[in-house]
C-alpha positions in Angstrom: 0.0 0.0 0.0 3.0 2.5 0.7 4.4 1.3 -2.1 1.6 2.1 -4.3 1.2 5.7 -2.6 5.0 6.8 -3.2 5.0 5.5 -6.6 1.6 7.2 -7.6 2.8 10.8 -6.2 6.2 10.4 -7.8 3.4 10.3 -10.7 2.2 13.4 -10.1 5.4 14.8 -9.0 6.6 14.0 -12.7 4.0 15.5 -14.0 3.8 18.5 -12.4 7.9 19.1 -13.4 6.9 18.2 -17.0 3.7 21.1 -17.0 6.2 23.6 -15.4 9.0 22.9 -18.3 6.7 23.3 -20.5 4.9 26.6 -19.8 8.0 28.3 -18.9 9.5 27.0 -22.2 6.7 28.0 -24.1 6.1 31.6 -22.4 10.5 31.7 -22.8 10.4 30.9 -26.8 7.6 33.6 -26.8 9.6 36.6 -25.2 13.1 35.8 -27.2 11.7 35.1 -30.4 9.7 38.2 -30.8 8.0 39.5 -34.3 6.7 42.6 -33.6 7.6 45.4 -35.7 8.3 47.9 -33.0 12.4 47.6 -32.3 11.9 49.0 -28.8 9.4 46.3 -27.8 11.2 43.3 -29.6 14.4 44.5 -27.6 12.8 44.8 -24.3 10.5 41.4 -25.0 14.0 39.9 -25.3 15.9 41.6 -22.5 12.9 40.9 -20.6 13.1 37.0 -21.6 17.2 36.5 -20.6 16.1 38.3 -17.0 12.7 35.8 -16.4 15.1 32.5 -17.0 18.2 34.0 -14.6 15.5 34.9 -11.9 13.6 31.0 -12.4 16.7 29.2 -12.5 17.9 31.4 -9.4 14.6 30.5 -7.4 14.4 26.9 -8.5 18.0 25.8 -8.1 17.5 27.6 -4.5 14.0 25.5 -4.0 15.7 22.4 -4.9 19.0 23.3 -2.7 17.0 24.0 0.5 14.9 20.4 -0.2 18.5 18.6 -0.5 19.4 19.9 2.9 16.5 19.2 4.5 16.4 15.7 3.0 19.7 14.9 4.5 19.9 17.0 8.0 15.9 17.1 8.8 17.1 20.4 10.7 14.8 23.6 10.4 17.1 25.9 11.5 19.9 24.9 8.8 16.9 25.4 6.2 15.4 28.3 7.7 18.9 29.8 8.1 19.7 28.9 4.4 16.9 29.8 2.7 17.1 33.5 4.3 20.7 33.5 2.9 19.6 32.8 -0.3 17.2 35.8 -0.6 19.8 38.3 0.7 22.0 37.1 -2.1 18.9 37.9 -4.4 18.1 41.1 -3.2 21.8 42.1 -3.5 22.0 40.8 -6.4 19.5 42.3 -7.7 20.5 45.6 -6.4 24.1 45.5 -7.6 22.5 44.9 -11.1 21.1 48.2 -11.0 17.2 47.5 -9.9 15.6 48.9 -7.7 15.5 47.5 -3.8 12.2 48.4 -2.9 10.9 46.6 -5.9 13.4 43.4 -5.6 11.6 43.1 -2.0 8.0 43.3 -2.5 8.1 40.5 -5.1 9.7 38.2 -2.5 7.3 39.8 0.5 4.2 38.7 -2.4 5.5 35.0 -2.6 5.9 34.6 0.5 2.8 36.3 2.3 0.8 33.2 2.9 3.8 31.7 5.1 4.6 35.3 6.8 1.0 35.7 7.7 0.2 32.1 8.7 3.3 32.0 11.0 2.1 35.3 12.2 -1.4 33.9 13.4 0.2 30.8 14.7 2.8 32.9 16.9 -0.1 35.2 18.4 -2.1 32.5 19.3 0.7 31.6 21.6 1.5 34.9 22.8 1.9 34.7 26.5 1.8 37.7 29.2 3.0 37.3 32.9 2.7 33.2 31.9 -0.9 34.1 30.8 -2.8 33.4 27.5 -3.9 36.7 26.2 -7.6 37.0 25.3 -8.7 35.8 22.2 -10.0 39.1 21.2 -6.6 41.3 22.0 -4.7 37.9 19.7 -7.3 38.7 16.5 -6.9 42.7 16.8 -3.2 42.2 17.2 -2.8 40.2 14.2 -5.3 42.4 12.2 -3.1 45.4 13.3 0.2 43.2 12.2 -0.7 42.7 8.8 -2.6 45.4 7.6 0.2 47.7 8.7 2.3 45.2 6.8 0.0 45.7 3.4 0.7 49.2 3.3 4.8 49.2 4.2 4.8 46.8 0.8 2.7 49.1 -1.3 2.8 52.0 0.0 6.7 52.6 0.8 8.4 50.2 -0.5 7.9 51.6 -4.4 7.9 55.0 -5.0 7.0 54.2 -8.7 3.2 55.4 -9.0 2.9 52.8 -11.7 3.9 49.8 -9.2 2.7 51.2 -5.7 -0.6 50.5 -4.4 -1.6 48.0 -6.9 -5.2 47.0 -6.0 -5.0 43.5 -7.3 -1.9 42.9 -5.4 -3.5 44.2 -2.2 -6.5 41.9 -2.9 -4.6 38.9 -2.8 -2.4 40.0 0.5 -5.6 41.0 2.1 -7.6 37.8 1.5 -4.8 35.2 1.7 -4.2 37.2 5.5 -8.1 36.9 6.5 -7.8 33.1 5.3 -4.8 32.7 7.4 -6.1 33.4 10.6 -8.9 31.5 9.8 -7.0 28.2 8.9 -4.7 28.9 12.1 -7.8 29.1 14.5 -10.0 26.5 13.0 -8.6 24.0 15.4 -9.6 25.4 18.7 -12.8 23.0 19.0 -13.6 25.1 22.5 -13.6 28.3 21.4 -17.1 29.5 21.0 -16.9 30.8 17.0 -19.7 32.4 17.4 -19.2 34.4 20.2 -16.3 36.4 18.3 -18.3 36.2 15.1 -19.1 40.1 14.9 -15.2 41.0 15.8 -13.9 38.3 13.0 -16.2 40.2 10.9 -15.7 43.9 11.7 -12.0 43.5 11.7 -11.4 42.3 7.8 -14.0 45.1 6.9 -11.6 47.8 8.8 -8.4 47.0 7.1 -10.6 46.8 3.5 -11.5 50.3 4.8 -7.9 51.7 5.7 -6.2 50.3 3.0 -8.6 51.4 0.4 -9.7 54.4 1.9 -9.0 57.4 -1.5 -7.3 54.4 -3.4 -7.0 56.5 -6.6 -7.9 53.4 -8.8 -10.6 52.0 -6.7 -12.2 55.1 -6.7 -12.0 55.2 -10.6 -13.6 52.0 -10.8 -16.2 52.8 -8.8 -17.0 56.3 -11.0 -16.7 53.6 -13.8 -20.3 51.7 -12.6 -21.9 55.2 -13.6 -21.2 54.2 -17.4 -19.2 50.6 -17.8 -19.4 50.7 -21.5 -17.5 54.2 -22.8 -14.0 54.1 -22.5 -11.2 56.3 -23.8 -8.0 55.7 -25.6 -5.4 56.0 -23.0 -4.7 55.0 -19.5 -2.1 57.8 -18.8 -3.1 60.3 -15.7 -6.2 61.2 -16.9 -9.5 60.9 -15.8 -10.8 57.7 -17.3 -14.1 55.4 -17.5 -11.9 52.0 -16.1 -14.0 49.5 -17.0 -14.9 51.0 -19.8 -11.7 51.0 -21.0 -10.5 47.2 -19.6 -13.4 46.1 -21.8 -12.7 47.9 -24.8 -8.7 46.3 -24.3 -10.0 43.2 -23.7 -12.3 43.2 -27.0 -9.1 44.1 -29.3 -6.4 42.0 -27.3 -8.6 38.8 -28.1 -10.6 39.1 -31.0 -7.3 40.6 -33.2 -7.3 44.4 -33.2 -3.6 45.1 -31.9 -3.3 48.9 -32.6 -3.2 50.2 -29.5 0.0 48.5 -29.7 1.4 51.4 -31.6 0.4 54.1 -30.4 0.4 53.6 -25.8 2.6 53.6 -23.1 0.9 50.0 -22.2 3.2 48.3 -24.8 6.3 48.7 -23.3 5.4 46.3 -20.6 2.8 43.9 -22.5 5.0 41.1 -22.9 4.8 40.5 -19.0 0.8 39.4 -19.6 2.1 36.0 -20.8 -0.8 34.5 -22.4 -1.5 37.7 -24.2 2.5 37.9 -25.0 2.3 33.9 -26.3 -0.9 34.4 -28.0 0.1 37.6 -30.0 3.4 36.1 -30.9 2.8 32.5 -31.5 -1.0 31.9 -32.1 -4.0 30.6 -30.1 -2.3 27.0 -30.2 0.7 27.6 -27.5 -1.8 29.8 -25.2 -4.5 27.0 -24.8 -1.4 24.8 -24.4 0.2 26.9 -21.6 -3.5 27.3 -20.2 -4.2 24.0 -19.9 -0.6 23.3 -18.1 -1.4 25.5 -15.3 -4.3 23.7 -14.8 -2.9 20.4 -14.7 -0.5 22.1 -12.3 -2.9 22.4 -9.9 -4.3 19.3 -10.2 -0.9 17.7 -9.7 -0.4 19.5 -6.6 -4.4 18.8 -5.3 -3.4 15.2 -5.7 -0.2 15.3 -4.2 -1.4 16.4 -1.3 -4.4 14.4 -1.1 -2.6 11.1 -1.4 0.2 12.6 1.2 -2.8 13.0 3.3 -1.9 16.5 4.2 -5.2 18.8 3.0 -6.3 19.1 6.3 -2.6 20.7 7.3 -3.5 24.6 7.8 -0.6 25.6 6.0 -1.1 23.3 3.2 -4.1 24.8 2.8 -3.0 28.7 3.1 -0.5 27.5 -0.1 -3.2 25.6 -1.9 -5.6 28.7 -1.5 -2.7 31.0 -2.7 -1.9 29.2 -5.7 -5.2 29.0 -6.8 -5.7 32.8 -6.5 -2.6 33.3 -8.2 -4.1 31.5 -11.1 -7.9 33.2 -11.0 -6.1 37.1 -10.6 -3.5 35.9 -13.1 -6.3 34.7 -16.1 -8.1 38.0 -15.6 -4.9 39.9 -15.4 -3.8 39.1 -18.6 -8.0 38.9 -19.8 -7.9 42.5 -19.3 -4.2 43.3 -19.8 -3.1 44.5 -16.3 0.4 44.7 -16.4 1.4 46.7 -13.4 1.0 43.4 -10.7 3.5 41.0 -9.5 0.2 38.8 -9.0 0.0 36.3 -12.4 0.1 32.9 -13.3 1.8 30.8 -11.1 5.8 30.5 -12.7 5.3 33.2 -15.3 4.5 36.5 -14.0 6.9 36.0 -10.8 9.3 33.0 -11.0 9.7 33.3 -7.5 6.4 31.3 -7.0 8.6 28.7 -7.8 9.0 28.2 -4.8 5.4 27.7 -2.9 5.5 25.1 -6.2 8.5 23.2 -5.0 7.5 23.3 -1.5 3.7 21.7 -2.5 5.5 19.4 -4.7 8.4 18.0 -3.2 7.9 19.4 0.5 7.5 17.1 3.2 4.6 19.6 4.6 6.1 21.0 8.1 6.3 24.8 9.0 9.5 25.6 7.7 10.7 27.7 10.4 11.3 27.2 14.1 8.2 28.5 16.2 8.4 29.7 19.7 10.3 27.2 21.7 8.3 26.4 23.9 5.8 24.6 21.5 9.0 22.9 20.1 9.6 21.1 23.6 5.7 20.5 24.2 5.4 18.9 20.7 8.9 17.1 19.9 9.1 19.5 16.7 5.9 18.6 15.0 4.0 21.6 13.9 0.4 20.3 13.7 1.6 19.5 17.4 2.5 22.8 17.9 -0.6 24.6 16.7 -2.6 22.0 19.0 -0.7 22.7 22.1 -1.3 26.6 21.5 -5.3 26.0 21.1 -5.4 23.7 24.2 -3.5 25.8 26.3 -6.0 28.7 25.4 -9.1 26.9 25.9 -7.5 25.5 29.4 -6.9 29.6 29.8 -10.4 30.5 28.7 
């Protein structure tokens, strides 16, 4: 029976390698073989191209590293204390190449929110005073605190660049994966009465909405845009616009063949990061159903993976799962509607740093991979589902 478990997720581990070759090979031959007439475009569709596959094979040799040396050691702090290495070498990297810091840093903050704010929930849950549990309600309106002030140091001061700051469908995705994250690291407590803190679990989620949205200059167009969805303008420059309007009208010439704006908009000289609009325009319908269809066997690798692993129950499993999935939702409509500014895509080809979440549901053996507070470590022996059960316990003893 184990036999017949390993060999069928090596199965799926295979095939999940093979989609990922392929979709990065296809979105790759897309970007350096460019045909488009504008010289500016074909040479920054090509620079763009050699700097996707140095950053993917960075992240994925790093993946694969920190699996080796957990493989061998079985030591969290050697991974932990690696993999942290490895993305200060990026970021200085990065940074000696001549990008910017800011920008270098929020991609890595956007992979790796679902871990941050899942290890976040789990340590407040734990959070002692004077040898005390804290209240339930001071743990939820600390971590709400935590990571909405977190949301707006990434988008709000880490990029000065108006066109990358206080990107809406980034902040989206940060502000649901952080709401399903304390939800997943709570759901265990089976004495806490749910619905008792009902109201503040639901007021809290509605305030950060609130203050990070609060005279969002693109929310607020997009809300003038309900007046009158169907007019749109020509240009998305620093004008007054009609949003929607004006996604639909993009969205009506990207796929049914009317390329012009090409020619004439600032938009082009970042179009070729919307990868199945980039593969579509330079290679045909063919490739993009190709590459569409990979992502989605993708994720059906991974959903099997972890359901034979037995491991879907696992709240951080499922805080991954949940992020790759929106990944791949925001990342269709992204490149639907041609939204180029985000670092949110397609899993592997907007930011090859997902890479990593990939590895980690593919390969991973499925523990937290970082050392919690130590005193769960001595309760629990090291296991982290241990961990998170000792914290709940020792709250509802408290309560």
């Amino acid at each position: 029976m184990k036999s017949t478990m390993q060999g069928k997720t090596r199965l799926f581990q295979l095939g999940a390698v093979i989609t990922i070759l392929i979709s990065v090979s296809i979105y790759v031959w897309s970007l350096k073989s460019t045909s488009v007439s504008d010289p500016y475009i074909a040479w920054a569709s090509n620079r763009y191209g050699s700097k996707y596959m140095l950053r993917f094979c960075y992240f994925l040799l790093s993946g694969f590293l920190c699996v080796f040396v957990w493989k061998i050691s079985k030591n969290k702090i050697y991974v932990g204390t690696l993999f942290i290495s490895e993305c200060i070498l990026y970021c200085l990297l990065r940074t000696w190449l001549g990008y910017d810091l800011g920008y270098t840093v929020k991609g890595l903050c956007l992979t790796l929110w679902p871990v941050f704010t899942y290890l976040l929930a789990v340590r407040l849950l734990g959070l002692k005073r004077k040898s005390k549990p804290l209240p339930y309600i001071v743990e939820v309106v600390l971590y709400y605190i935590i990571f909405t002030v977190g949301i707006w140091l990434i988008q709000y001061k880490l990029v000065m660049s108006e066109f990358f700051r206080r990107n809406p469908v980034e902040m989206i995705y940060m502000l649901v994966i952080g709401i399903l994250s304390w939800i997943a690291a709570v759901q265990g407590q089976s004495d806490l009465n749910k619905h008792k803190y009902s109201l503040i679990n639901g007021i809290l989620p509605v305030m950060s909405c609130v203050f990070l949205f609060w005279d969002h200059d693109r929310i607020l167009q997009i809300i003038g845009s309900l007046r009158n969805p169907v007019t749109s303008v020509a240009t998305d420059n620093l004008v007054e616009i009609n949003w929607i309007g004006y996604r639909i009208s993009l969205f009506s010439d990207v796929w049914l063949g009317n390329l012009s704006f090409l020619k004439n908009g600032w938009i082009s000289e970042s179009i070729y990061e919307c990868p199945l609009f980039w593969i579509k325009y330079q290679n045909g319908w063919l490739p993009a159903l190709i590459v569409i269809i990979m992502e989605l066997t993708l994720l059906y690798c991974i959903v099997m993976i972890v359901k034979i692993k037995g491991a879907g129950k696992k709240p951080l499993v499922k805080i991954l799962m949940a992020s790759v999935l929106l990944y791949t939702v925001l990342g269709i409509l992204a490149d639907m509607f041609l939204i180029t500014s985000a670092d949110i895509g397609m899993p592997l080809l907007r930011n090859p740093a997902d890479i990593l979440l990939v590895l980690y549901l593919v390969f991973g053996e499925y523990k937290i991979p970082v050392l919690l507070h130590e005193e769960y470590e001595a309760e629990s022996g090291g296991n982290a589902d241990e961990n998170v059960r000792y914290s709940y316990a020792h709250h509802s003893r408290g309560r």
